[in-house]
NUSELO-490792 format. One record per residue (C-alpha): residue number from 1; residue in one letter; z, x, y. Coordinates in Angstrom, 1 decimal. Each point is the difference from the previous one (the first is absolute). Layout:
BEGIN
<NUM, a, <Z, X, Y>>,
...
This chain:
BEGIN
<1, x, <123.9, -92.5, -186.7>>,
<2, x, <1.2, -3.8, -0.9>>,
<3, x, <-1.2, -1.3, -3.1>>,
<4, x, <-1.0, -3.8, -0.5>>,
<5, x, <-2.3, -2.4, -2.4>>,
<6, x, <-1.6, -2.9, 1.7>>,
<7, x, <0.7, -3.2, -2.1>>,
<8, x, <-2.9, -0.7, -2.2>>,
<9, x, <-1.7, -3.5, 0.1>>,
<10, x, <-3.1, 0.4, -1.8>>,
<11, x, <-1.1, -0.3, -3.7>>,
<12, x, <0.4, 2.0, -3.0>>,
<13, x, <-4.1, 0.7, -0.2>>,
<14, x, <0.1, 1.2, 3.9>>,
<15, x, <-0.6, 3.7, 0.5>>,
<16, x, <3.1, 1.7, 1.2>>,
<17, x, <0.0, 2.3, 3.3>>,
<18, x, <2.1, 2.5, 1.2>>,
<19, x, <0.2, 0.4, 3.5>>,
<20, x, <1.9, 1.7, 2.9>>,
<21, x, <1.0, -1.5, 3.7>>,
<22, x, <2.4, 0.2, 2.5>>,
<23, x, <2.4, -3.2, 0.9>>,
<24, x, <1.5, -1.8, 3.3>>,
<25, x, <2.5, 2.7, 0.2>>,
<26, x, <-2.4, 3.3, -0.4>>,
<27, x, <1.0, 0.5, -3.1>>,
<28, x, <-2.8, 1.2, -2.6>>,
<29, x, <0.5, -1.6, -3.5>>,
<30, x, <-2.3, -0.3, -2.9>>,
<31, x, <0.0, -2.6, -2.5>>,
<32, x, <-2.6, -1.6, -3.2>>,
<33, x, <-1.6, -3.2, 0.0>>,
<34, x, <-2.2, -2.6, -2.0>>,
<35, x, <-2.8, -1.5, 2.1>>,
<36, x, <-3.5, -1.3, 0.0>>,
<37, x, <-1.4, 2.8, 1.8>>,
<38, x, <0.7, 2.6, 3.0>>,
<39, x, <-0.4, -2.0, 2.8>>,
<40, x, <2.5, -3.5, -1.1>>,
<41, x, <2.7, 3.0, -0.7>>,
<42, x, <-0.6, 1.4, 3.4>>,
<43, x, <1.0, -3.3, 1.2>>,
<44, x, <2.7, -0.7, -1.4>>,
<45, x, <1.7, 3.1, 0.5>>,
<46, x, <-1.0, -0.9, 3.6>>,
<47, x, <2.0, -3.3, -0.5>>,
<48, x, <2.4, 1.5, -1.0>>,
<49, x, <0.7, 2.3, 3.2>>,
<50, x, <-1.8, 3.1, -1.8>>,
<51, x, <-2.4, 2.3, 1.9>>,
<52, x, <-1.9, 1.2, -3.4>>,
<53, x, <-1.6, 3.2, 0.3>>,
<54, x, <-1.8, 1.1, -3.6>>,
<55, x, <-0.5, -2.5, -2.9>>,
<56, x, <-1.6, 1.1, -3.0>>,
<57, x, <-0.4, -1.9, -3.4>>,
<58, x, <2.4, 1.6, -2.9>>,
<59, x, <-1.8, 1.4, -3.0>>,
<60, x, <0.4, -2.6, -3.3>>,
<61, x, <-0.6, 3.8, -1.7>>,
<62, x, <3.0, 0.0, -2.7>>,
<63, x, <1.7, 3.5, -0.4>>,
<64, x, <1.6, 2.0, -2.9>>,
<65, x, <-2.7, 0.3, -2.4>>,
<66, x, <-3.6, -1.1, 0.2>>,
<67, x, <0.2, -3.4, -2.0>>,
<68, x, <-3.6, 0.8, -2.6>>,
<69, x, <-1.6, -3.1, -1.7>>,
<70, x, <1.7, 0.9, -3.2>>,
<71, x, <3.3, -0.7, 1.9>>,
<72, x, <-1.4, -3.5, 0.9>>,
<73, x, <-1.1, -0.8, -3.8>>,
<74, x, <3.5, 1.6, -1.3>>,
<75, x, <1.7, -3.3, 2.7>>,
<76, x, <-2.0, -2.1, -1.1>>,
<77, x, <1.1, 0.4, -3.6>>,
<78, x, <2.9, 0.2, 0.8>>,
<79, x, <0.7, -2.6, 2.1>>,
<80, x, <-2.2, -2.2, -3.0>>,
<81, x, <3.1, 1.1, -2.7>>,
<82, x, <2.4, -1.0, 2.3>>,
<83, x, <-1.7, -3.5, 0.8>>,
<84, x, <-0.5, -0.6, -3.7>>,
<85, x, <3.4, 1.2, -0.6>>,
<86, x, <1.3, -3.3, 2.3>>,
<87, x, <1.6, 1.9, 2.8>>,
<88, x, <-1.0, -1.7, 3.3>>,
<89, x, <-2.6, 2.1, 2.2>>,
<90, x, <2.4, 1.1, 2.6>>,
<91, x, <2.5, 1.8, -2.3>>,
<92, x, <-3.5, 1.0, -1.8>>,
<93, x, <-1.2, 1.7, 3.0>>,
<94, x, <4.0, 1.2, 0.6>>,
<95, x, <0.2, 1.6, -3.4>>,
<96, x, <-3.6, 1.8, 0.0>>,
<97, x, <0.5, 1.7, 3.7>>,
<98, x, <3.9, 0.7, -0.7>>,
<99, x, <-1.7, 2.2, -3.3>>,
<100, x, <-3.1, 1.4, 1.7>>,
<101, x, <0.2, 3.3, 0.1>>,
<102, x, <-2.5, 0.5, 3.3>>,
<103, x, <2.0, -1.0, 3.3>>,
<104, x, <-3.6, -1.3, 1.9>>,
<105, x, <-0.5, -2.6, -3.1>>,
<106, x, <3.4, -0.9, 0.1>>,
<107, x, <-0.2, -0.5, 3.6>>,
<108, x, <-3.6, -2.0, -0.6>>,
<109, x, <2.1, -2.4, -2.1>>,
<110, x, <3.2, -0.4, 1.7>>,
<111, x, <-3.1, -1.1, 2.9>>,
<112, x, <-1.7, -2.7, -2.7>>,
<113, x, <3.6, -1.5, -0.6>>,
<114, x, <1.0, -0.3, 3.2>>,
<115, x, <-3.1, -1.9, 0.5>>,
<116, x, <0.6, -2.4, -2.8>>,
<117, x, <3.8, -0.4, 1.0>>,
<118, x, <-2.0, -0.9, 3.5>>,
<119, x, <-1.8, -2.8, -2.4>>,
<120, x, <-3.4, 1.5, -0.6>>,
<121, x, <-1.8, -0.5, -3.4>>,
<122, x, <-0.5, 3.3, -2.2>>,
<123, x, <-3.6, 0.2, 1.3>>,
<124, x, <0.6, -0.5, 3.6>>,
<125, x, <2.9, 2.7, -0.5>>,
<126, x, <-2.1, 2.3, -1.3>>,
<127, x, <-3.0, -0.7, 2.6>>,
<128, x, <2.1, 2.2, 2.7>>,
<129, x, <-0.9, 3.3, -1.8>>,
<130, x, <-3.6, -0.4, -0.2>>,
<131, x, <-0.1, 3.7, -0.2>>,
<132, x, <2.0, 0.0, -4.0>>,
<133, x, <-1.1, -3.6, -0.9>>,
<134, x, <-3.7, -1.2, 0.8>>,
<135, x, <-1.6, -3.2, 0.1>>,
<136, x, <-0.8, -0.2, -3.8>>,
<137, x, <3.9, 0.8, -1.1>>,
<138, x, <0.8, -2.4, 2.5>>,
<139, x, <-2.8, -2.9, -0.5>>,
<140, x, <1.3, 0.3, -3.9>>,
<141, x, <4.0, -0.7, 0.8>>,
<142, x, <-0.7, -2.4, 2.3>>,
<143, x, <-2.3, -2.0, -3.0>>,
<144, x, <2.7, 0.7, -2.4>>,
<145, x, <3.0, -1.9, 2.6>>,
<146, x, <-2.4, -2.8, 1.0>>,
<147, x, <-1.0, -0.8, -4.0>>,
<148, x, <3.7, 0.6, -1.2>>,
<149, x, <-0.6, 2.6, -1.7>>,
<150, x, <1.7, 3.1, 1.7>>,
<151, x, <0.9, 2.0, -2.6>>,
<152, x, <-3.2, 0.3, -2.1>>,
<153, x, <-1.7, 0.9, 2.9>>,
<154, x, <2.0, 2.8, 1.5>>,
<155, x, <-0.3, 0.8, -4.4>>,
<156, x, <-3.5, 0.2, 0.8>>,
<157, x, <-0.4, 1.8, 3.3>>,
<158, x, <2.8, 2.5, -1.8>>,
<159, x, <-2.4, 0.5, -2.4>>,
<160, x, <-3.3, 0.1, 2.2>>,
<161, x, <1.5, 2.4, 2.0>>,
<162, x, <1.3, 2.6, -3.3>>,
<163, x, <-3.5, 0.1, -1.6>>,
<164, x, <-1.8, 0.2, 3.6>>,
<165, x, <2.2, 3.2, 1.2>>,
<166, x, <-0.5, 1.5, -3.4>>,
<167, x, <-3.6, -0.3, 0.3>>,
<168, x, <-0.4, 1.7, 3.5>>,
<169, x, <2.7, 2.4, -1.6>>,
<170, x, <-2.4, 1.0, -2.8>>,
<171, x, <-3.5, 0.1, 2.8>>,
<172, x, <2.1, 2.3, 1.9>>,
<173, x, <1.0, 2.2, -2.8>>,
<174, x, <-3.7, 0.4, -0.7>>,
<175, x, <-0.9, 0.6, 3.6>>,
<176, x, <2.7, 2.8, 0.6>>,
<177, x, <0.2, 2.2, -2.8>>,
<178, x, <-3.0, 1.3, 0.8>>,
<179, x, <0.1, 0.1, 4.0>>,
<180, x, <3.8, 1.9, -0.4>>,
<181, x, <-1.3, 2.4, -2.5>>,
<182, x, <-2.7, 1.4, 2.4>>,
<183, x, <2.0, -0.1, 2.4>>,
<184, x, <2.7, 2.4, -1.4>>,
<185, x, <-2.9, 2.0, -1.0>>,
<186, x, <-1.4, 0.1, 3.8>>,
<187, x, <3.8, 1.1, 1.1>>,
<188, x, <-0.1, 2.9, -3.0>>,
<189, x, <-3.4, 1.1, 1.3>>,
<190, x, <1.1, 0.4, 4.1>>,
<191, x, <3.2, 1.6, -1.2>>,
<192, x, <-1.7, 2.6, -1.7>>,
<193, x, <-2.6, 0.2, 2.8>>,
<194, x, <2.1, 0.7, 3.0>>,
<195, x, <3.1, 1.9, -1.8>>,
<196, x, <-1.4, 1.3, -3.1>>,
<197, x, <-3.2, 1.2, 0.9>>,
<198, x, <0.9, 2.0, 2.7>>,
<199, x, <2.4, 2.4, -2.3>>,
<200, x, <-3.0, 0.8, -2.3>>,
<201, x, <-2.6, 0.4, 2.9>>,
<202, x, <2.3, 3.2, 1.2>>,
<203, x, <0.1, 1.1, -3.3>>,
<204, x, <-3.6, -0.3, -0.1>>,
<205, x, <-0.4, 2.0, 2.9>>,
<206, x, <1.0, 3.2, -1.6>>,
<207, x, <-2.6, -0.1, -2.3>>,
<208, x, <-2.7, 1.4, 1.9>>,
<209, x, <-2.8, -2.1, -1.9>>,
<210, x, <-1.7, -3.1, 0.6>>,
<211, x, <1.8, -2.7, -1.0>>,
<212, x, <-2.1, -2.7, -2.2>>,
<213, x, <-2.2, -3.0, 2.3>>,
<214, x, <2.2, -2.2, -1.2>>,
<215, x, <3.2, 1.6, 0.9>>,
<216, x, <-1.0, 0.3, 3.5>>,
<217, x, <-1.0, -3.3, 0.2>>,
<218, x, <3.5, -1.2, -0.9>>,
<219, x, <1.2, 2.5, 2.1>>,
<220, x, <-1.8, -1.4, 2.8>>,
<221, x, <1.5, -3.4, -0.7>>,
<222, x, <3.2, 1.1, -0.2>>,
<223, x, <-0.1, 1.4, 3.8>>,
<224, x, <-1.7, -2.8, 1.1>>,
<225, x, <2.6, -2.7, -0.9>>,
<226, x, <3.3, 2.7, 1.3>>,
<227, x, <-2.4, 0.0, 3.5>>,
<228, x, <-0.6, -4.0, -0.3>>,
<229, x, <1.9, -1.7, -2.1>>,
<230, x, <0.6, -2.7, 2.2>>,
<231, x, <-3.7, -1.3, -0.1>>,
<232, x, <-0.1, -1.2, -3.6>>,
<233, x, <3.4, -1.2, 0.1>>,
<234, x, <-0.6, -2.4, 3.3>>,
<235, x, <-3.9, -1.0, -1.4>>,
<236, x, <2.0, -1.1, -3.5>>,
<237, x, <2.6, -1.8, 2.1>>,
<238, x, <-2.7, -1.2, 2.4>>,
<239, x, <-2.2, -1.2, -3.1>>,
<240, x, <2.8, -1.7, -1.3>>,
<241, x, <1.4, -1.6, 2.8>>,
<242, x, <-4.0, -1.0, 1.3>>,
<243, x, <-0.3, -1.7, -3.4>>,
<244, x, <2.8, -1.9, -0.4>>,
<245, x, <-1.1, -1.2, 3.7>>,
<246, x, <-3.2, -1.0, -0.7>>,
<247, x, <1.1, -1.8, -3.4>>,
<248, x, <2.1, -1.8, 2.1>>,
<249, x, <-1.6, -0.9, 3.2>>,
<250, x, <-3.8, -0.1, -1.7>>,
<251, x, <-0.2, -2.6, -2.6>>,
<252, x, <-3.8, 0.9, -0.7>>,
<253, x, <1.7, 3.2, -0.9>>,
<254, x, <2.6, -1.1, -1.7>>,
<255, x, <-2.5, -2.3, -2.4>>,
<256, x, <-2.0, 3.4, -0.4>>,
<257, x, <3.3, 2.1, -1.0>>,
<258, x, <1.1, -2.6, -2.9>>,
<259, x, <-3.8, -0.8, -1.1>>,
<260, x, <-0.4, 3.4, -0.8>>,
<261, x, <3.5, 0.4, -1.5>>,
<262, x, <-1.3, -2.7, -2.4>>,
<263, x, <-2.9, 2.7, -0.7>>,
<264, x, <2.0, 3.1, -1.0>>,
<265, x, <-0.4, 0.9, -3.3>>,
<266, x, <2.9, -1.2, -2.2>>,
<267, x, <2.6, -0.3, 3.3>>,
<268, x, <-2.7, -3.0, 0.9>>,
<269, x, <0.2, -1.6, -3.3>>,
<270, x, <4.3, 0.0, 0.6>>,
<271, x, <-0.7, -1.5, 3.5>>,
<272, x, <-1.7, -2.6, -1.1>>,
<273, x, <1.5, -1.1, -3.3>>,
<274, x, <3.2, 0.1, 2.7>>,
<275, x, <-1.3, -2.2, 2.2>>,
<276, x, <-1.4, -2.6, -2.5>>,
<277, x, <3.5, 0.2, -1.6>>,
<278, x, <2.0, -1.1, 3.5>>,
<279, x, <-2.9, -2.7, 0.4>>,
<280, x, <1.0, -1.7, -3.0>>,
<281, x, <3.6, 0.4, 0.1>>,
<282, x, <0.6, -0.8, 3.6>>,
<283, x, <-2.1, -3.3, -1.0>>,
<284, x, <1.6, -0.8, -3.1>>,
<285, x, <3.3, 0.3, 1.6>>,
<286, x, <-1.2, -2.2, 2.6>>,
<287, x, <-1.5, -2.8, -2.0>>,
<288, x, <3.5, 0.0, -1.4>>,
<289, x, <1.6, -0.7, 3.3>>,
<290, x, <-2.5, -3.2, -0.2>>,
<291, x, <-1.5, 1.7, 3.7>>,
<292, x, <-3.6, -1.5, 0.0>>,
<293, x, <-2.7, 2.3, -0.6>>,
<294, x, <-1.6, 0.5, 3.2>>,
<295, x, <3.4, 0.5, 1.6>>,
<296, x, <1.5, 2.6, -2.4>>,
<297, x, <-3.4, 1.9, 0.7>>,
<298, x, <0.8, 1.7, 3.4>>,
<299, x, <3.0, 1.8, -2.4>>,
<300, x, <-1.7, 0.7, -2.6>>,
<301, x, <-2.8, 1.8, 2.4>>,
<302, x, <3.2, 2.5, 1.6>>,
<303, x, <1.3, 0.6, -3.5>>,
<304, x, <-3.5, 1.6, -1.5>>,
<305, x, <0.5, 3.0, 1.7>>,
<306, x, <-3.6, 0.9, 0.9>>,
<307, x, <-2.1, -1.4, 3.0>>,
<308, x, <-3.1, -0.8, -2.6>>,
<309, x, <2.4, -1.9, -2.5>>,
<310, x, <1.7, -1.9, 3.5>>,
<311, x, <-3.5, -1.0, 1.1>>,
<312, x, <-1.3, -1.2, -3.1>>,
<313, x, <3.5, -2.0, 0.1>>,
<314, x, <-0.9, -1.5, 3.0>>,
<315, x, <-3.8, -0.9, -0.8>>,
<316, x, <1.4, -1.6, -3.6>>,
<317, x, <3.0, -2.3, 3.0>>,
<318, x, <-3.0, -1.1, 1.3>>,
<319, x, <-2.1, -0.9, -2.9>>,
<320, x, <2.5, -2.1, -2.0>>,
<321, x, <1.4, -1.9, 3.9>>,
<322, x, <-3.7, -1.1, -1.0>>,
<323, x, <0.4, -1.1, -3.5>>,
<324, x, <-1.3, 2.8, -1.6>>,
<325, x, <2.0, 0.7, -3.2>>,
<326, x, <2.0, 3.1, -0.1>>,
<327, x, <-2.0, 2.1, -2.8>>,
<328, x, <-3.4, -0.5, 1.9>>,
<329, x, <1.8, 0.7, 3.0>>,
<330, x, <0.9, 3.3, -1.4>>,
<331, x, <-3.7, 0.4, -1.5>>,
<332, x, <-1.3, 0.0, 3.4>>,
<333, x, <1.8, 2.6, 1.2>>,
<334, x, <-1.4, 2.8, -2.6>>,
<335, x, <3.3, 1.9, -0.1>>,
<336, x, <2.2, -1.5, -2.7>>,
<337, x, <-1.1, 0.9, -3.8>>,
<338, x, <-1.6, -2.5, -2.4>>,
<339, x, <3.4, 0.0, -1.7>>,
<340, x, <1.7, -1.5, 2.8>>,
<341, x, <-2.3, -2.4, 1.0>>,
<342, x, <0.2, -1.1, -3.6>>,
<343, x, <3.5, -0.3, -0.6>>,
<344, x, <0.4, -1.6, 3.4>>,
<345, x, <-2.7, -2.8, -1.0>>,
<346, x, <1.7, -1.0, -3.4>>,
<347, x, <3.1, 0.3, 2.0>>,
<348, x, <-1.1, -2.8, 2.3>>,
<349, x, <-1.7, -2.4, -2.5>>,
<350, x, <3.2, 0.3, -2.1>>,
<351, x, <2.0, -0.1, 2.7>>,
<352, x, <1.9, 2.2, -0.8>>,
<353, x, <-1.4, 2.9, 2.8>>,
<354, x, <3.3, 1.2, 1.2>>,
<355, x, <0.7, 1.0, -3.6>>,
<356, x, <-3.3, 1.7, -0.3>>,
<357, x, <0.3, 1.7, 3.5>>,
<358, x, <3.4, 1.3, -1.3>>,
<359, x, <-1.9, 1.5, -3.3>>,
<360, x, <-2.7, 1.7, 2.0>>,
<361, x, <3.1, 1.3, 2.2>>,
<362, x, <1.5, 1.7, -3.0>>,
<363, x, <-3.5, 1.2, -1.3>>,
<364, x, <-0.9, 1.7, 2.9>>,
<365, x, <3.6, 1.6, 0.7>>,
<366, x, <-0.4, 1.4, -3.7>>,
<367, x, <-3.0, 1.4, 1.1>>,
<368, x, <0.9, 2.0, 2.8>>,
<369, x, <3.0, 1.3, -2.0>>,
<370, x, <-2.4, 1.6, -2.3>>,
<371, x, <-2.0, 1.2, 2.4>>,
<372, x, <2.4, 1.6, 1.9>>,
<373, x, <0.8, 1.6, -3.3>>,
<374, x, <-3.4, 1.4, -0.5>>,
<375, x, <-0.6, 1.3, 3.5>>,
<376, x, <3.5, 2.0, 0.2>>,
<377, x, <-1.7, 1.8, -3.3>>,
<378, x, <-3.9, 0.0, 1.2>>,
<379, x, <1.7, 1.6, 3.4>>,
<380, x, <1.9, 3.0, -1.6>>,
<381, x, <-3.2, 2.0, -1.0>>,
<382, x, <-1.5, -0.8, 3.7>>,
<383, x, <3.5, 1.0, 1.4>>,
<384, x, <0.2, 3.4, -2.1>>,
<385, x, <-3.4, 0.7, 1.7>>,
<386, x, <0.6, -0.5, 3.4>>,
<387, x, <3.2, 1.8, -0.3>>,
<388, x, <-1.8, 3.0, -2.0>>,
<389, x, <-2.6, 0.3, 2.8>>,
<390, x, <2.1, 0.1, 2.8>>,
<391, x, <2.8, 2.2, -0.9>>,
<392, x, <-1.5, 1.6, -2.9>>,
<393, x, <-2.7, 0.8, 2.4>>,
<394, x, <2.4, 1.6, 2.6>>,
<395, x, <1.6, 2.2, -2.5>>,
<396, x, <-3.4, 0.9, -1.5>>,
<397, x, <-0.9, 1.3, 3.1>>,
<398, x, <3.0, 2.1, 0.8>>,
<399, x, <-0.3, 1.4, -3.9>>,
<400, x, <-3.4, 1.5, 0.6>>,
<401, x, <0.2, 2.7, 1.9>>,
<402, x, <2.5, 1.1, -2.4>>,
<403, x, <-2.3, -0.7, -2.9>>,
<404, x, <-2.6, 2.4, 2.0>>,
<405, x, <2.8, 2.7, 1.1>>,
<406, x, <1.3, 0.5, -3.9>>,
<407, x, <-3.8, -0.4, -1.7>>,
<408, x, <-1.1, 3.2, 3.4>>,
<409, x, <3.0, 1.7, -1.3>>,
<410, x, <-0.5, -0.1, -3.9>>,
């Protein structure tokens, strides 16, 4: 089968296709282009004498390693030294992918140069991977190249970015000790249910006494899940999978889901101190960009983290389009503490509330930090008890009816 590439004519920012057709002569070839959409590449493959039979748009999906957040902060750092350094942002961008140890951000910079080489700024570069850089990293280089001042703001967004992945880090860390701890217990209770249980229950059938009512119940359970251990494996997959859904698709549910987060004991208390935290940080970082206030709030609402947090973002954009100051703004919206209403009001009657944002910021983070602390200790004597009921419980019952066999015998 001939191989060709059809010339490309389009633009850097048009998706690329690949497709497959057959020519004048019968021959089938295959080939990738750059076009608006399906239908102008249909015809001017046409145009070009080619029959196309399948066209499909290429994935912008980079392989070799899924490029995380921190791998986006860690460039931006980087690519901040260099700058400062005075090497030119080409060989910048050259020297950080040549050194990047992960071939899909290599290849994710190799793409932003190329782009540049093609003339685009920095931001307009990095607009073409929406997916790794989003509106606010964006919005903030492109206020740093208009004002001149490049490299303080990619010093910024480096260090936006660093404290903002280290706070999700830390939320996390609270969320999944906990969840991974029951759920190795869960696995060390059905492994002694369906292999170890059954050894004991034909031991226990020699004995020729009744076992204890609680032996027999486990003994019951055990047989139950060896005959159908595929129903609570498909409802925990199905609940699962149905939840994520409906967080998704339902946005009343979703609001329900991260209200109530707000209202677990102690885990609420991390969610929300969070959430305040990226409010003021994504703001103060903004401010610093000189992006107007009502403007910088659609990025500040995506970087809270929580639907309740994102909608009292939105209510205070709306207020202050009206002239309403900032700190009453907030005051309406009954979810930000008295603190941060405070600091924000001296902040903006000093004028100096990017500064004040950027204190709150490093309050809050503090915060969570030591709360994280003290829920990883508060959790360990929960943990020991949930661990001690189920699997203690299991071996309990499997110890009684030798309890009763040796106190019959004595």
């Amino acid at each position: 089968m001939a191989t060709a590439v059809a010339k490309k004519t389009n633009k850097l920012d048009q998706p690329t296709f690949v497709w497959e057709g057959i020519n004048k002569s019968g021959v089938k070839i295959r080939g990738e282009n750059q076009a608006t959409n399906e239908n102008f590449l249909r015809a001017e493959l046409r145009r070009q004498g080619i029959s196309p039979k399948s066209i499909k748009k290429k994935s912008n999906r980079l392989t070799g390693g899924k490029i995380k957040p921190v791998d986006i902060a860690q460039f931006a750092r980087q690519l901040t030294t260099m700058m400062r350094a005075g090497v030119p942002m080409v060989q910048s961008l050259e020297l950080i992918s040549n050194g990047h140890e992960k071939p899909a951000m290599r290849e994710l910079i190799k793409k932003i140069t190329k782009d540049i080489e093609g003339g685009e700024d920095l931001a307009g570069a990095l607009s073409h991977h929406p997916l790794y850089f989003d509106s606010l990293f964006v919005n903030l280089i492109r206020a740093g190249e208009q004002a001149g001042t490049l490299e303080d703001m990619i010093d910024k967004v480096a260090t936006y970015k660093e404290k903002t992945e280290r706070m999700k880090a830390k939320v996390k860390k609270a969320m999944m000790y906990p969840v991974i701890v029951i759920i190795a217990a869960v696995v060390v209770s059905v492994i002694m249910l369906v292999w170890v249980i059954p050894t004991f229950k034909d031991i226990f059938a020699g004995f020729g006494a009744d076992l204890p009512a609680f032996t027999l119940w486990v003994i019951g359970l055990s047989e139950w899940l060896q005959a159908n251990w595929w129903l609570p494996l498909i409802i925990t997959i199905g609940s699962i999978a149905g939840f994520t859904q409906a967080r998704r698709r339902s946005k009343k549910f979703h609001r329900f889901i991260d209200r109530l987060s707000l209202k677990i004991p102690l885990m609420g208390v991390i969610i929300n101190k969070s959430a305040v935290a990226r409010f003021s940080r994504t703001l103060s970082t903004m401010f610093a960009a000189g992006v107007p206030m009502v403007e910088a709030m659609d990025a500040v609402a995506g970087a809270t983290g929580n639907v309740v947090y994102e909608e009292a973002t939105m209510q205070i954009k709306e207020d202050t389009s009206k002239g309403v100051q900032l700190h009453v703004a907030m005051t309406t919206t009954q979810e930000f503490p008295s603190m941060v209403v405070q600091m924000t009001k001296i902040g903006e009657e000093s004028g100096r509330l990017e500064e004040m944002l950027d204190k709150v910021a490093d309050y809050f983070e503090e915060q969570v930090d030591d709360l994280v602390d003290t829920l990883s200790k508060q959790m360990e004597p929960m943990i020991m008890a949930v661990l001690g009921v189920l699997v203690g419980g299991l071996v309990v019952a499997m110890y009684l009816p030798i309890f009763k066999l040796g106190a019959a015998i004595g």
